[in-house]
Legacy VTK file of the C-alpha trace (Angstrom):
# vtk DataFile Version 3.0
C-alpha trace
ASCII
DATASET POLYDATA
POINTS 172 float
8.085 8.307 -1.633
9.204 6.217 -4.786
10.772 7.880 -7.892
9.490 6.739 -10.903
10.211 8.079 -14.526
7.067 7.742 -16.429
7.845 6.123 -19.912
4.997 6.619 -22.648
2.280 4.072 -22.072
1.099 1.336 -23.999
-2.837 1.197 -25.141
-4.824 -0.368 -22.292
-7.054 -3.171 -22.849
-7.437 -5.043 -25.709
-3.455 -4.668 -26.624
-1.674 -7.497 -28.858
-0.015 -9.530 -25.762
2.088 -12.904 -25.935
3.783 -15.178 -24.030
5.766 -18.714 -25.038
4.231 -21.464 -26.198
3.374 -24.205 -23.792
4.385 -24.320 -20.099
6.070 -21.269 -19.593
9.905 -21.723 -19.560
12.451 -20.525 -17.473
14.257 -18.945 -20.231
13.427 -16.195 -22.313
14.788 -17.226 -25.518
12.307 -18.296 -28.336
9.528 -16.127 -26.906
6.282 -16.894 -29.228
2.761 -15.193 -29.708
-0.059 -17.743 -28.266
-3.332 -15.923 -26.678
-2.256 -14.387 -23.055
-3.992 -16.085 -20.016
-6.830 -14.369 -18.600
-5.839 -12.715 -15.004
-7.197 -14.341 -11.863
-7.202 -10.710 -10.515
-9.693 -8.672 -12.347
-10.404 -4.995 -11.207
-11.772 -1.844 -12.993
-9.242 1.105 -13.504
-10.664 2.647 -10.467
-10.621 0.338 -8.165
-6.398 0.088 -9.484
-6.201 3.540 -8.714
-7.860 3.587 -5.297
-5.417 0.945 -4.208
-2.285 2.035 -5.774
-0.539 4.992 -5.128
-0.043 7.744 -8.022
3.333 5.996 -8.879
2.587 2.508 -8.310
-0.663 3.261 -10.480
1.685 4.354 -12.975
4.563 1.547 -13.243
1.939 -1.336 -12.367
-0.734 -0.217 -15.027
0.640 1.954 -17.350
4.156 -0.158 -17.767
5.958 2.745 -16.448
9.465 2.995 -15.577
11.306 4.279 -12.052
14.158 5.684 -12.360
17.338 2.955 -11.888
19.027 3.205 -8.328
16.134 4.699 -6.955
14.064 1.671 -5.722
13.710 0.183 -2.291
14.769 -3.165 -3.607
17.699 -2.643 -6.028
20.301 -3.427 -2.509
18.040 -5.494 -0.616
19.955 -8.531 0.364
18.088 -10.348 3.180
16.692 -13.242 2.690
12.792 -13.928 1.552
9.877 -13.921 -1.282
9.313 -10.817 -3.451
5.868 -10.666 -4.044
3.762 -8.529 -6.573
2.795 -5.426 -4.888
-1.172 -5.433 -6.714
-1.757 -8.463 -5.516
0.310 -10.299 -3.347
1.248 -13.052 -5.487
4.659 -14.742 -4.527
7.156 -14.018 -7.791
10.279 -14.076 -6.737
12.958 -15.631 -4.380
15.986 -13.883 -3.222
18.201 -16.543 -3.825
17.739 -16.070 -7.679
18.575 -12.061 -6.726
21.489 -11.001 -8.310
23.503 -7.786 -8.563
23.490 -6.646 -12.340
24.360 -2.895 -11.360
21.545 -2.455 -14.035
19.782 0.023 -11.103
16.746 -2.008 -10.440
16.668 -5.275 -8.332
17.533 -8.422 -10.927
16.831 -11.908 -10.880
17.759 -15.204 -12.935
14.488 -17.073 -12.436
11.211 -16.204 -11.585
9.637 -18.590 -8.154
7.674 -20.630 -10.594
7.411 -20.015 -14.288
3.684 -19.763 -14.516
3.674 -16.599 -11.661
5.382 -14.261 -14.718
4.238 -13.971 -17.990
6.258 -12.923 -20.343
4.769 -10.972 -23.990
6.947 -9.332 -26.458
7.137 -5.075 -25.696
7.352 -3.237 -28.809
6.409 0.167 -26.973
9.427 2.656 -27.462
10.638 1.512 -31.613
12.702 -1.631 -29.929
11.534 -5.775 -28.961
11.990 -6.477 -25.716
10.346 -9.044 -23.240
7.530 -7.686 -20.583
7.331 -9.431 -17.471
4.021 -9.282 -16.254
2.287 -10.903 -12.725
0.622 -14.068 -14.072
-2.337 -13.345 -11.008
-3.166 -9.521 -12.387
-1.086 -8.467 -15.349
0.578 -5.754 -13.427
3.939 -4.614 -15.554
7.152 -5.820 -13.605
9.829 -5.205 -15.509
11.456 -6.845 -18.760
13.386 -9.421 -19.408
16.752 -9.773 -20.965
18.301 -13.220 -22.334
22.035 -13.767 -23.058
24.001 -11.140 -21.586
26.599 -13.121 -20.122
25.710 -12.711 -16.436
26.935 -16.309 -15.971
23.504 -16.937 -14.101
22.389 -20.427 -14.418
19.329 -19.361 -16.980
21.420 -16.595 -18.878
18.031 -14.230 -18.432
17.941 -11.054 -15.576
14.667 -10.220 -15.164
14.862 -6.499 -14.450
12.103 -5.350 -11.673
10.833 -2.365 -10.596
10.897 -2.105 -6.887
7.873 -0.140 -7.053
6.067 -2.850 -8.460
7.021 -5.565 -5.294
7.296 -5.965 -1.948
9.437 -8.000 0.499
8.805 -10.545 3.052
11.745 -11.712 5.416
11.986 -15.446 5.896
10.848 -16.478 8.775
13.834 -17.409 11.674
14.044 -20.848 12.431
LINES 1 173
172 0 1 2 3 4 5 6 7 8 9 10 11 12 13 14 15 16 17 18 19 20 21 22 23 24 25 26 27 28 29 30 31 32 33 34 35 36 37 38 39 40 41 42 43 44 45 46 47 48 49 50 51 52 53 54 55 56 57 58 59 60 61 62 63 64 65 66 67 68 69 70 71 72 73 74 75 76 77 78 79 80 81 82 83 84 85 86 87 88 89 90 91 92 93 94 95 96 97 98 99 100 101 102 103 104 105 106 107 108 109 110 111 112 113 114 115 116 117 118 119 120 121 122 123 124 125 126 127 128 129 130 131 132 133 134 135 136 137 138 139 140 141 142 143 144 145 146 147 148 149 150 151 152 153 154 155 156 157 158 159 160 161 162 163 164 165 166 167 168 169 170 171
């Protein structure tokens, strides 16, 4: 069973959302306000709930929170594609994983910048970047520029495990 610390929620549909300008860049810095991209992945709150479990429900559609250390991913080191756990859309690449001893799993660089979009979070009286899955909107995580990681981007995209899973790279 997951841990997850619910966080209050956001409004559901129909919320302000942005993302940058243009192709979506690698970096975070200079995020903008153009209209969000409609999800390929379009399902009814029910249908969320009868694939999700309680606390995926709750982290993937309600931009909840788990609690740090607590995820399945946060000391994963093998080798592999993260991939959203709604639906199966490839995000992120372990090689970009690094250790941020943040608590949750962090990486510099999504797989491609259009699979996250990114949409300033004003939710809890603070601005900070919401990663999103480009394929269904499910919350990720957030995003965080300049920190001094010494990452090639200078951006740790901090995921909930809860809201990815893992596939190993195939031996060759």
């Amino acid at each position: 069973m997951s841990s997850y610390r619910p966080v209050p929620s956001r409004p559901g549909p129909g919320v302000a959302r942005s993302v940058p300008a243009g192709p979506l860049p690698r970096t975070v810095a200079g995020v903008t306000k153009p209209q969000i991209p409609a999800p390929t992945v379009e399902k009814t709150d029910e249908q969320w709930r009868a694939e999700l479990s309680p606390a995926e429900y709750e982290v993937l559609r309600r931009a909840g929170t788990e609690r740090p250390w607590t995820g399945q991913y946060v000391d994963n080191h093998r080798t592999g594609i993260y991939r959203c756990r709604a639906c199966g859309s490839e995000l992120f690449r372990s090689d970009t994983k690094f250790d941020s001893h943040c608590g949750w799993p962090s990486f510099w660089s999504p797989l491609a910048g259009e699979r996250v979009i990114l949409r300033e979070d004003s939710s809890l009286g603070m601005t900070r970047v919401e990663a999103l899955c480009a394929n269904c909107h499910s919350h990720l995580g957030h995003v965080f520029h300049g920190e001094g990681y010494g990452t090639p981007t200078d951006d740790r995209y901090c995921i909930n495990s809860i809201s990815l899973t893992f596939e190993d790279e195939p031996a060759s």
